[in-house]
C-alpha positions as CSV (number, residue, x, y, z in Angstrom):
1,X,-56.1,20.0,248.1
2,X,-53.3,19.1,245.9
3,X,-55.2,20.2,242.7
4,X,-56.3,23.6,244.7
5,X,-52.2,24.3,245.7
6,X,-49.7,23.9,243.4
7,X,-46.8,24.4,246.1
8,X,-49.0,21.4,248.0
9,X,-48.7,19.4,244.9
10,X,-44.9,19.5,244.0
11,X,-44.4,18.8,247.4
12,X,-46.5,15.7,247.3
13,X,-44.6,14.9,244.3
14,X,-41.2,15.0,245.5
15,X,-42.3,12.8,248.5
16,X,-44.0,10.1,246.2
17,X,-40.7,10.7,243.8
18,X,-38.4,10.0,246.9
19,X,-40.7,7.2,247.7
20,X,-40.7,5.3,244.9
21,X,-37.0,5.3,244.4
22,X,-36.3,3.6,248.2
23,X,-39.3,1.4,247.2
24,X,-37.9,0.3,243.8
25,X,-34.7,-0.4,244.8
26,X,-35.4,-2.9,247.3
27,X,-38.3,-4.2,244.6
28,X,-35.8,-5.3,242.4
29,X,-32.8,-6.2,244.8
30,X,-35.5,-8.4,246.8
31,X,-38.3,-9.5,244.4
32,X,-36.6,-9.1,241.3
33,X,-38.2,-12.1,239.9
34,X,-41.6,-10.1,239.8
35,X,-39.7,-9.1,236.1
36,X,-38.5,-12.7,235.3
37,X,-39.7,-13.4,231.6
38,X,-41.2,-9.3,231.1
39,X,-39.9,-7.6,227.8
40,X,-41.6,-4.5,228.1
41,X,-43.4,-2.7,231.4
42,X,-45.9,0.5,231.2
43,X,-45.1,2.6,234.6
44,X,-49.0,4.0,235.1
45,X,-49.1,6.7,237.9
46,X,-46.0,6.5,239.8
47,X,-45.4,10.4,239.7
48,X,-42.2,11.3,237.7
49,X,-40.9,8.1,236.2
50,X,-38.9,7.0,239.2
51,X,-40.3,3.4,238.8
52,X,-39.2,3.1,235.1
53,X,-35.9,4.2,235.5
54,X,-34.8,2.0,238.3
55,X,-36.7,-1.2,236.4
56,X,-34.8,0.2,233.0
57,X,-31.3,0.6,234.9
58,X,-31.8,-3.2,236.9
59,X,-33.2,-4.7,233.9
60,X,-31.8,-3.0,230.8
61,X,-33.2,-5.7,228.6
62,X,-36.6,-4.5,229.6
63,X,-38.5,-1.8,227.7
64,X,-40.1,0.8,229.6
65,X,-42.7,3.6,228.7
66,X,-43.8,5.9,231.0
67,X,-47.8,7.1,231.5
68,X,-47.0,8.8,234.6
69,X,-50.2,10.3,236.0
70,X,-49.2,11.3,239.2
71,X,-52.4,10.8,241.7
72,X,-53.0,7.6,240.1
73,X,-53.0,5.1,242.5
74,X,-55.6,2.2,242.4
75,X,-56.1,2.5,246.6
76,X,-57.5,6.3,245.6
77,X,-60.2,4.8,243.3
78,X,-63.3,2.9,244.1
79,X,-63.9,-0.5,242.8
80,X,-65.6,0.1,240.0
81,X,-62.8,2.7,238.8
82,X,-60.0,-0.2,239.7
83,X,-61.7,-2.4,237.3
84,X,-62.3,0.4,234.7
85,X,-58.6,1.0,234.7
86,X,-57.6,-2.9,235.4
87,X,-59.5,-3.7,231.9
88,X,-57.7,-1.0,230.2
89,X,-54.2,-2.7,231.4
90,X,-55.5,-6.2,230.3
91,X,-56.6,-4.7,226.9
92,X,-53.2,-3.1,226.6
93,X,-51.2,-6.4,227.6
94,X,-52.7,-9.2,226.2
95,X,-50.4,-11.3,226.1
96,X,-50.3,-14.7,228.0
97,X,-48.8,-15.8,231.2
98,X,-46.6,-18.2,229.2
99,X,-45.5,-14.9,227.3
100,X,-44.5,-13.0,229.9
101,X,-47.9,-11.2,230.1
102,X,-48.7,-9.7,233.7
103,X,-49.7,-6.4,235.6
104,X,-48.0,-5.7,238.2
105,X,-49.5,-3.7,241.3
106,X,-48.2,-1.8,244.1
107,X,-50.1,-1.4,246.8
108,X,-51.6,-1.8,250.4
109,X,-53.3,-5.1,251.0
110,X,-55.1,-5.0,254.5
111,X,-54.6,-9.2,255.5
112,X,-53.3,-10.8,258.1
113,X,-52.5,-14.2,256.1
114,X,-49.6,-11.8,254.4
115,X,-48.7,-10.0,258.0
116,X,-49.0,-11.6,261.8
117,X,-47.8,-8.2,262.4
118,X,-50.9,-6.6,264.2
119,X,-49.1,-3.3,264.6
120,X,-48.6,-3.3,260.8
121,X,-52.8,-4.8,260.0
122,X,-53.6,-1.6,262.3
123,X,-51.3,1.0,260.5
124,X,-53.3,0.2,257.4
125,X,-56.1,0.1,258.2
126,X,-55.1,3.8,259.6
127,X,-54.6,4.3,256.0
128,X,-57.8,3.8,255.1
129,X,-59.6,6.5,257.0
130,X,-58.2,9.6,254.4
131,X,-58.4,7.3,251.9
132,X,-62.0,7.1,252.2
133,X,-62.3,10.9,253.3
134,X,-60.2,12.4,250.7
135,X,-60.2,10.1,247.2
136,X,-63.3,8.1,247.6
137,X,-61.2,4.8,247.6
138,X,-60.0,2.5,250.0
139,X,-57.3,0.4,251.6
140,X,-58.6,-3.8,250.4
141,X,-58.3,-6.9,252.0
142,X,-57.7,-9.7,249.6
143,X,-60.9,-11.0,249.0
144,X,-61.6,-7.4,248.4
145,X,-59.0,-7.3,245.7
146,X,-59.7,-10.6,244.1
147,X,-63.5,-9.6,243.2
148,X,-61.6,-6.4,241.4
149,X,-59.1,-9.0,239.7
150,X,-61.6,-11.7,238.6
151,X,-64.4,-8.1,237.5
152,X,-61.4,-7.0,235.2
153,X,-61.0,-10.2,233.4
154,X,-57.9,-11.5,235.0
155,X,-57.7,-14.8,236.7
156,X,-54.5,-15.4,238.3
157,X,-53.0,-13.3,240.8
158,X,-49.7,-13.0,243.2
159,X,-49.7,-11.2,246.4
160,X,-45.6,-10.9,248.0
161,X,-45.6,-8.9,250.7
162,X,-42.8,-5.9,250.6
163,X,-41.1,-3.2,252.1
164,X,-43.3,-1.2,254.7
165,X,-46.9,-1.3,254.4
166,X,-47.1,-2.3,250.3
167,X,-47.3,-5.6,248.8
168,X,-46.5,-6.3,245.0
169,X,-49.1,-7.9,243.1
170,X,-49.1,-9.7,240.2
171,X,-52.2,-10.2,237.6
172,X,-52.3,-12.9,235.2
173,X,-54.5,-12.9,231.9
């Protein structure tokens, strides 16, 4: 619909744009060291740069280059489109862990190991229904996740949970 409206679109926009900042700002107030060791960060498909200027103005020693695609969000992709586009990252970055090398994911992970919360396990997997209707991808469990990791060449990953229904994840070459 968004691609069919323009007026749906910007307003989509805004609302990932205003989204992003709340979600940012308590990334790097509350899991700042998700950065710890990064010299330089790639904000893929966060809208309009909102992620790269709050990780620029908490970290100034990082660099920061936007590719802002914004309906590019791995839960709107199917598998084999994650690991398409995880590949590219790790072809992009490939430096070590030791180095600082890492992709780092926001997004829903559907698990109960990262939230007792049933109420919260049940909102996602709300979230999955248009996911599946409308992009052809999906809200992923963590095993679901991990065969995308381990398919795009990566094999070490961090899952935090965050703020609302997101976790941050962190891929390792």
């Amino acid at each position: 619909m968004a691609q069919q409206n323009t007026e749906t679109s910007n307003m989509f926009n805004v609302a990932m744009a205003s989204d992003s900042r709340i979600f940012m700002e308590v990334l790097v107030n509350e899991c700042g060291g998700v950065f710890q060791g990064v010299r330089f960060i790639v904000d893929v498909g966060g809208g309009t740069g909102e992620t790269a200027m709050t990780i620029a103005r908490a970290f100034p020693h990082i660099k920061c280059t936007m590719l802002d695609l914004p309906h590019w969000i791995l839960h709107d992709w199917s598998d084999e489109d994650c690991v398409r586009i995880l590949r590219r990252c790790k072809e992009a970055n490939p430096s070590s862990k030791e180095e600082g090398g890492k992709v780092i994911i926001v997004d829903v992970v559907v698990d109960a190991a990262h939230n007792n919360n049933p109420k919260t396990t049940e909102t996602k997997l709300y979230a999955d229904l248009p996911m599946m209707v409308h992009t052809g991808g999906k809200e992923r469990d963590e095993s679901q996740w991990l065969k995308i990791f381990m398919d795009a060449g990566f094999n070490q990953y961090n899952i935090t949970p965050a703020l609302g229904l997101r976790s941050v994840i962190e891929l390792y070459p």
